[in-house]
N, C-alpha and C positions, 0 to 999 in steps of 0.2 A: 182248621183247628189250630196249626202250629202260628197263624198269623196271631189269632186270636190272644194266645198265650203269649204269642212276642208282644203282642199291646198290651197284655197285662203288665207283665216284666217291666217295662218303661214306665208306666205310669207310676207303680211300687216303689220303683229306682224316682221318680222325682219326688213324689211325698217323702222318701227319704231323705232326698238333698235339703227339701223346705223343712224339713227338721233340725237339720243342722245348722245350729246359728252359736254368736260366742259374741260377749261382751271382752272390750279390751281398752286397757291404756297405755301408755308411753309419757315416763313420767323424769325427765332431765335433773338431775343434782342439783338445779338452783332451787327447786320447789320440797327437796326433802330432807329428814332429819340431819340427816350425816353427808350428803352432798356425795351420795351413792344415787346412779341412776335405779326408777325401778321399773320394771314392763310388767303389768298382769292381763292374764289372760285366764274368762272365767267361758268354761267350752261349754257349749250346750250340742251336745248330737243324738241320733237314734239308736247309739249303744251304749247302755250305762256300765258296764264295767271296763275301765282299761286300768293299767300297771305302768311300771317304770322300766325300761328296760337302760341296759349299760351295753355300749359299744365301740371296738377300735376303729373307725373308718380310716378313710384312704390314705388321711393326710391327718387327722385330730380323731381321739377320743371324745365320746358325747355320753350326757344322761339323758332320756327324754319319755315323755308320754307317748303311749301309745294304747291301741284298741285291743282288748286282752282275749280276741278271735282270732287277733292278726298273727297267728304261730310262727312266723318267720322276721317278724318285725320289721315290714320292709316301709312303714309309715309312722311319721311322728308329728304329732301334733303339739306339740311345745318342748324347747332342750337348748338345754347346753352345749357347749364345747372346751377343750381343752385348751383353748385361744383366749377363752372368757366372750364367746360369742353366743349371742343367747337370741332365738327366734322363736316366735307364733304367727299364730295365721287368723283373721275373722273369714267366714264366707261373708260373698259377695254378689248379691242378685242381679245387679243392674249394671255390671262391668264390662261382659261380653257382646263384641258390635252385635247387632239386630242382626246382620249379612253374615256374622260367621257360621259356616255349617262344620266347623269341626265335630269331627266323631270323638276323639280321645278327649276326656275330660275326669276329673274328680283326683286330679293327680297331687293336690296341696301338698299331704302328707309322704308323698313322694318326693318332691321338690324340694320342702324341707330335712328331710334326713339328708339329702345330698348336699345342702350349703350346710348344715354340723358338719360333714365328713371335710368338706375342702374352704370354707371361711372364716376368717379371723376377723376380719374388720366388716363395717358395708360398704365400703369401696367393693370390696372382694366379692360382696352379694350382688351391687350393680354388677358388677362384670358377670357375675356368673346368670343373673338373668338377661344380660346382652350374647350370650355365647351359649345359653342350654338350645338343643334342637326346640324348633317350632313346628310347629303349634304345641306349650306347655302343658295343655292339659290344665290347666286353672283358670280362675276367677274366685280372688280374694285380695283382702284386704293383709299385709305381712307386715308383721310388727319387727323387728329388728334391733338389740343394740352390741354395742362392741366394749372392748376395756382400756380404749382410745378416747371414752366420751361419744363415740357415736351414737346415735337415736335417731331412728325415723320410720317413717308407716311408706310401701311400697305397695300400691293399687297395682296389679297387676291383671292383663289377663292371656288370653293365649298369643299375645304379638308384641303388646305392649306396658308399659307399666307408669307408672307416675310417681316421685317420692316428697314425699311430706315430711321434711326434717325441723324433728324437735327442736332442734337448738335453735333454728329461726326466729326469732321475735316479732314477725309477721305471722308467721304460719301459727305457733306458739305461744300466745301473746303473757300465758299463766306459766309458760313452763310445760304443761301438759298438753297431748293431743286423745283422744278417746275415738274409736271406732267400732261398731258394732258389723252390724250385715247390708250395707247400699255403700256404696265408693263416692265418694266429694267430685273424682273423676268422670263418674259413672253419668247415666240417664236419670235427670231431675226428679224426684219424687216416687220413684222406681226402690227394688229392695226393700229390705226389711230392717226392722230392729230401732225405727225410728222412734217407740218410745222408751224404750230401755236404752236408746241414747240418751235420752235428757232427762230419764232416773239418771245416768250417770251423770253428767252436766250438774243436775241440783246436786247431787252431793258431792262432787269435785268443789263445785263452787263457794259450798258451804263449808270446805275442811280447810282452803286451800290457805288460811293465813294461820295454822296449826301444823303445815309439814307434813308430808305424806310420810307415810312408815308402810313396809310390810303389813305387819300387823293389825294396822288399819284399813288396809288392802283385804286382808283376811276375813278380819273379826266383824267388818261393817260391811264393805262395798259386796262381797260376795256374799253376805248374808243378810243385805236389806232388802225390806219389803217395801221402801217407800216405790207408789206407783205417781209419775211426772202427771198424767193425765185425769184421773181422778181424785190426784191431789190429798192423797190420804199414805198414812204409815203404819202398817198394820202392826207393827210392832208397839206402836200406839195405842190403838182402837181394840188390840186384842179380840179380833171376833173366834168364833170357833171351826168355823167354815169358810172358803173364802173356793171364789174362781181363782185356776191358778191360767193367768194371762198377764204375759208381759212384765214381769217382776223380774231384775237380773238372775235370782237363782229359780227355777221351774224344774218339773218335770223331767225337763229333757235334761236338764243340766248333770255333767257327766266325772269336772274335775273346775275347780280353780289354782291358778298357779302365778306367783308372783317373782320374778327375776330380779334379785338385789345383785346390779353389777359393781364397778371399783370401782372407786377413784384414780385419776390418770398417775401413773408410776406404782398404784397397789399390785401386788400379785394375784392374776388372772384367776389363781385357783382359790380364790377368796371370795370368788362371783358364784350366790348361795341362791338355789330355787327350792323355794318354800312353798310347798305341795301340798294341797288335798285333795287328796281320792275320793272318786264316788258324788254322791249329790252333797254338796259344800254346808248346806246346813246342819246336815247330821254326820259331817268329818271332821277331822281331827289336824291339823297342819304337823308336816313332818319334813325338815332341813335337808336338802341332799346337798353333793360337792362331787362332779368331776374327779377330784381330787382324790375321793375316799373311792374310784375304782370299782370293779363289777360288784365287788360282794355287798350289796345293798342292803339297806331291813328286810330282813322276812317280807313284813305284812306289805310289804309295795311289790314284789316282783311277783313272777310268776309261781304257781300250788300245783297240785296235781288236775285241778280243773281250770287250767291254761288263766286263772283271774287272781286277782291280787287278793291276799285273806281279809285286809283292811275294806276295801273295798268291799267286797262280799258281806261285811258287817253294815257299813255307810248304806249299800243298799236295801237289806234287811229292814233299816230304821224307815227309808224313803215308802218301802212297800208298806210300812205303817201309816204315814204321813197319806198315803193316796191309798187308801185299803178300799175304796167303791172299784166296783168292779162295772156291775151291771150298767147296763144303758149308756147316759150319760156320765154317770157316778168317775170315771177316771179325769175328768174335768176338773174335780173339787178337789182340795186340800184340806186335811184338818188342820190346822195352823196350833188349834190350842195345842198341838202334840210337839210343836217348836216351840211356842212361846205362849205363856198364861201368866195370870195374874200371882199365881201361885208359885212363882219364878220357879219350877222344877218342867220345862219344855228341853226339848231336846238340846237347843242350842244354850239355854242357860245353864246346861246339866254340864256340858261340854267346856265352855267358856274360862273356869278357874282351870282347868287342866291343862287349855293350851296354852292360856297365860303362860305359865311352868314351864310349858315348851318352849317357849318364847325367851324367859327371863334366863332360864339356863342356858340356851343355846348362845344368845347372846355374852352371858360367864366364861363359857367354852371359847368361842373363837379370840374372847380377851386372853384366855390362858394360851391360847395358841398361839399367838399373835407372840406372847413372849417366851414359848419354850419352840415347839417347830409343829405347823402344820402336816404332815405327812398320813399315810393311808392307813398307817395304825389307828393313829389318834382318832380319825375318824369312824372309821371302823368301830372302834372299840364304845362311841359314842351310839352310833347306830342300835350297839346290841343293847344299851341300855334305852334308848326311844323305843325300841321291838318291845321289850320286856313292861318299860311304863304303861304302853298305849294297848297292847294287850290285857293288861291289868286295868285299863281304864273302862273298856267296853265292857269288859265281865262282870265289874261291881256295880257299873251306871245302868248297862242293857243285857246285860245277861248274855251274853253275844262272846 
């Protein structure tokens, strides 16, 4: 019986890992509006609520996502640092040799909170994956950049690693590099994610002589539905039903995050991750900064049920969006509840208000820029975003 129950336990634990998957890019200053690098990272996992936690490591201060179970926050899956160092991670199915039988594995978000605590640059990051003990405990793709101009994608897995640097004009050829879930490195045709890579490809390819922005990172790539493979955009087509397969934002999707770093000689604490909680089409984008220190918004950290209150709304809206339960029924999307003809879906209903977030916060760091940055300012900013976006959900969703 107790074997029995160990074969179950493994099998559970791998449909979980094949759940976890994350659309990502890595996008160098020559390709964007202001000649800020930007990295985003849209997560898909089998936990849909995580939060933002604040913390001092060893060596730097970080802000970063994490799973809003993990009560000790000992994993992060996307963050900053106080260096202006900013990292994410894709899985990676097809990275680890055939021959390895390591036992320790799923350690990413481990890995990553420990280069926030001790890297500044990606030098610092190769070093520190030439020197962490072996076998790592991973298999993924690590997106990476610095306040140096550094940018690059690090295949990693428990011995070895390979990096893909943005600023290459081989490697690079647009400026940009995109990774989903199979390594370049990896075993040919092997892994995942290979058509929500070239969803991402068509609309990189289609933006790219307009300038990448956050905002466009946000407002489109994390909330489109074009599918590469059946060559349609449901944002188009508007049906009321739809399979939900292979679309950047799905089901599992858990958090999108976009890292605006500096330009070389700007101040590190100017490198701005632009956050949404929860399933990305029915969230809200909210600014954080290093800079502005533990005391966070409200609605991103932790409540009294260990999860973010934002969050807790974002998913609210999702359980609407997939409300079949029975049979098959969790398969299907109702789309018309995002987006209809009758432009009142979730994401049109949403869209004037982060505009607002967007155009003020941008106001903001100009007025910063000429009075002083510091943890007040920001702070004091925060509690007005807490106050707006609370007010935003109640009048829009009742929430």
């Amino acid at each position: 019986m107790k074997n029995i129950l160990t074969a179950v336990f493994v099998i559970m634990i791998a449909v979980a890992q094949k759940s976890t998957a994350c659309t990502s890019a890595i996008i160098t200053g020559r390709a964007t509006h202001d000649g800020r690098p930007l990295m985003w990272k849209h997560r898909d996992t089998g936990t849909e609520n995580n939060r933002i936690v604040y913390a001092q490591g060893l060596k730097y201060s970080y802000i970063g996502l994490t799973n809003s179970n993990d009560i000790n926050d000992e994993e992060i899956w996307a963050g900053t640092n106080s260096a202006g160092f900013c990292i994410m991670n894709t899985a990676s199915y097809n990275l680890k040799d055939l021959n390895d039988e390591t036992k320790i594995k799923d350690r990413e978000g481990i890995i990553m909170r420990m280069a926030l605590e001790c890297c500044a640059t990606i030098d610092d990051f190769e070093h520190f994956l030439d020197t962490v003990t072996k076998p790592m405990g991973i298999e993924a793709n690590f997106g990476v950049i610095d306040a140096s101009g550094g940018a690059a994608y690090y295949e990693a897995n428990n011995f070895t690693y390979k990096k893909y640097d943005a600023n290459d004009p081989e490697t690079a050829p647009n400026s940009y590099i995109i990774r989903t879930n199979y390594s370049c490195s990896g075993r040919e045709d092997d892994g995942m994610g290979y058509i929500r890579y070239e969803n991402a490809k068509y609309l990189f390819e289609n933006h790219q002589n307009e300038k990448f922005t956050p905002e466009w990172l946000i407002s489109s790539a994390s909330r489109s539905y074009y599918h590469s493979l059946l060559n349609c955009d449901l944002q188009t087509t508007m049906p009321e039903y739809v399979i939900d397969q292979d679309y950047i934002p799905r089901k599992s999707s858990s958090a999108s995050i976009v890292f605006q770093g500096v330009k070389q000689n700007e101040p590190v604490e100017h490198t701005t991750m632009w956050t949404l909680l929860g399933y990305p089409p029915c969230s809200i984008v909210v600014p954080l900064w290093v800079k502005g220190g533990k005391q966070l918004p409200e609605i991103m950290t932790k409540s009294d049920n260990n999860n973010s209150p934002l969050c807790d709304k974002v998913v609210a809206l999702k359980h609407k969006v997939f409300h079949i339960k029975r049979g098959n029924g969790e398969k299907y999307m109702k789309f018309s509840l995002l987006y209809n003809k009758n432009e009142n879906g979730i994401i049109q209903k949403i869209r004037p208000y982060e505009k607002e977030i967007f155009e003020d916060t941008y106001k903001k760091i100009d007025e910063w820029n000429t009075t002083v940055w510091n943890e007040k300012n920001i702070q004091t900013y925060y509690e007005y975003l807490n106050e707006k976006i609370i007010k935003t959900y109640k009048n829009l969703f009742d929430l």
